[in-house]
C-alpha positions as CSV (number, residue, x, y, z in Angstrom):
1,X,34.2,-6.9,35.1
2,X,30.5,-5.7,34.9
3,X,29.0,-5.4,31.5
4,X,28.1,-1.4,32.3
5,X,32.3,-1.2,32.6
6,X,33.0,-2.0,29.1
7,X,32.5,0.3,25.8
8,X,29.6,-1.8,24.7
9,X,28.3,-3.5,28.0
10,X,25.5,-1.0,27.5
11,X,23.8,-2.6,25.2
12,X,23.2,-5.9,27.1
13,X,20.1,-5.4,29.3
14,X,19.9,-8.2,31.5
15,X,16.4,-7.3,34.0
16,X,14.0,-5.4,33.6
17,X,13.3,-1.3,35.2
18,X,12.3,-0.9,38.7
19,X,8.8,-0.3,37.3
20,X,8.2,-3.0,35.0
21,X,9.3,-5.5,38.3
22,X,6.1,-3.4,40.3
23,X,4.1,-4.5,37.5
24,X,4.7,-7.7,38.6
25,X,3.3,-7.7,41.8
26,X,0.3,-6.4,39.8
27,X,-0.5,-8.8,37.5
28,X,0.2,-11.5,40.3
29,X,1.1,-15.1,38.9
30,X,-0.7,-14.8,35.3
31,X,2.2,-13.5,33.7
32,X,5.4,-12.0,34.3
33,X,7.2,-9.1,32.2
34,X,10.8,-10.5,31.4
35,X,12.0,-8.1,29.1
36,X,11.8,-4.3,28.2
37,X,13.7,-1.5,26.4
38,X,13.5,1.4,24.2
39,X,15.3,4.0,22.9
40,X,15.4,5.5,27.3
41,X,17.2,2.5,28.4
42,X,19.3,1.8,25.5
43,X,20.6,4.7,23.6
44,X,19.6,4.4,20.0
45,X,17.3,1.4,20.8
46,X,13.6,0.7,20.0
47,X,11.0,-0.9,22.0
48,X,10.7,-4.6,22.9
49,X,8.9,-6.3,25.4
50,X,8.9,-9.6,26.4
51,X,6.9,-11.9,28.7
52,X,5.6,-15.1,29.9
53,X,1.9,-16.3,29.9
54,X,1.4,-19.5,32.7
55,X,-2.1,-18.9,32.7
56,X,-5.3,-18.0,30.9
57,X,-7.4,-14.8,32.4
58,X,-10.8,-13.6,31.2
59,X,-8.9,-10.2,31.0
60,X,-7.9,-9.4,28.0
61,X,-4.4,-7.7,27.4
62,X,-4.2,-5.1,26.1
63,X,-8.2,-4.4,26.9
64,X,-8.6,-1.7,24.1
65,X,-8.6,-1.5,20.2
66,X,-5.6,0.8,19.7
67,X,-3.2,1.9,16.4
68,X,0.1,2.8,16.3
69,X,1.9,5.3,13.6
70,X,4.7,2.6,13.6
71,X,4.4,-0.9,12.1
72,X,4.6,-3.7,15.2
73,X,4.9,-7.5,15.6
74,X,3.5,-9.3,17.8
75,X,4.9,-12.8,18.6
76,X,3.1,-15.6,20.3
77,X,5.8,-18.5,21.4
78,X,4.6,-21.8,22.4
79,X,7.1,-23.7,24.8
80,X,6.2,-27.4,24.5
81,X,9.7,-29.2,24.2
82,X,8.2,-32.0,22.3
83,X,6.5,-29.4,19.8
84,X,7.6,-26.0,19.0
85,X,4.9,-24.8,17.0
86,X,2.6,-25.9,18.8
87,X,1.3,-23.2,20.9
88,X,0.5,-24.7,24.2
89,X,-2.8,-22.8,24.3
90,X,-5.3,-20.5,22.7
91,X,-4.9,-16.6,21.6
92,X,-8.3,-14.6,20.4
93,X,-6.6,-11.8,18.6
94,X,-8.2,-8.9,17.0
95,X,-7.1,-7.4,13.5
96,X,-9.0,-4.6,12.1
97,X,-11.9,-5.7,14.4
98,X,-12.0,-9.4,13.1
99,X,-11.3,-12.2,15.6
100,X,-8.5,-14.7,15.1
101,X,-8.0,-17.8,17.3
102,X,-4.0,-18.4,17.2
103,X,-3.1,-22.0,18.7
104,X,0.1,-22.3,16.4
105,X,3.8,-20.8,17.4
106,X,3.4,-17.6,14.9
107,X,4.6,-14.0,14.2
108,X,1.6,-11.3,13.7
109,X,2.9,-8.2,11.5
110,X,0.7,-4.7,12.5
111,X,1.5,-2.2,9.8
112,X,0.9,1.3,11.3
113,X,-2.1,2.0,11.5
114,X,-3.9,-1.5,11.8
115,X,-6.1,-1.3,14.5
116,X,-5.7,-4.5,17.0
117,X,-6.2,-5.8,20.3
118,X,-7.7,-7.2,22.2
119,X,-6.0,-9.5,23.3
120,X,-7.5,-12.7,25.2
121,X,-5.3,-15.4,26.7
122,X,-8.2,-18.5,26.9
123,X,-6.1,-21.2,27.4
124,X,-2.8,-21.9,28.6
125,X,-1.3,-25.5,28.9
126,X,2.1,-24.4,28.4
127,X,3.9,-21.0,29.5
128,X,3.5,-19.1,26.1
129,X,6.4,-16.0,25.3
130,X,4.6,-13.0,24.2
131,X,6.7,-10.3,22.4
132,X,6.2,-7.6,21.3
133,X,8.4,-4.8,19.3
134,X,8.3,-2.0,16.9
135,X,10.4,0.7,14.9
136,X,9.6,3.5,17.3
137,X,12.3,4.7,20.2
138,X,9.2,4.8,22.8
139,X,6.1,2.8,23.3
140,X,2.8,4.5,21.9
141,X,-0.2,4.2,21.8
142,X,-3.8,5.9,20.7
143,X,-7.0,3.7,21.6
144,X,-9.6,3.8,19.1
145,X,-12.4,3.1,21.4
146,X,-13.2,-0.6,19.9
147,X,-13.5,-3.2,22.3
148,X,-14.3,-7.1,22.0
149,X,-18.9,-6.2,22.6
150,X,-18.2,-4.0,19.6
151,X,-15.6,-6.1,17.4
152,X,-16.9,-8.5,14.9
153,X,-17.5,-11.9,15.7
């Protein structure tokens, strides 16, 4: 029996939409989006996204400073067997414009209206898991304009 056949079947999501596997073939071999839903794909839901970093770029993700009228967390997973919390890799992370170099397994809370991002992912020794979820039904976002030339340093 198919999951979609029984009366709560619907709420196991087990690949992603047909768009977020195209954005695959777009961010090539760098990473790989695993996981996404909100309230469109599951009724009642909220967003979450998940995906896996196997290696570093000079591109940051997201690019742009942006808030959100919803608080967010932002997970950064390491997958070294031998050490969990170890991250297998550097993060630069920007909170309210500050820059914070993350090399340790860890949860980031965003309460709304925290500006953050971007996001740089300098080293990777390890594929790192990258969530990401909030309280809203739908993904939103509203760039502020800040990017890492006019962040602090």
């Amino acid at each position: 029996m198919e999951m979609g056949e029984t009366k709560y079947g619907k709420y196991i999501v087990t690949k992603p939409r047909d768009q977020d596997i195209e954005t695959w073939k777009e961010i090539g071999d760098i990473r790989k989006i695993n996981v996404y839903v909100d309230g469109e794909i599951v009724e009642g839901g909220y967003y979450f996204m998940g995906t896996w970093w196997y290696k570093a770029s000079d591109e940051p993700h997201p690019d742009k400073a942006h808030v959100h009228d919803f608080d967010e967390y932002l997970g950064f997973i390491g997958t070294n067997p031998n050490d969990p919390l170890d991250l297998g890799g550097e993060i630069e992370l920007y909170l309210g414009g500050e820059k914070h170099i993350i090399t340790k397994t860890c949860m980031v809370f965003c309460p709304a209206g925290l500006e953050h991002c971007p996001v740089y992912f300098r080293r990777v020794d390890y594929p790192i898991w990258f969530l990401a979820t909030g309280t809203k039904k739908k993904y939103q976002i509203e760039f502020t304009g800040g990017n890492s030339s006019s962040l602090k340093k």
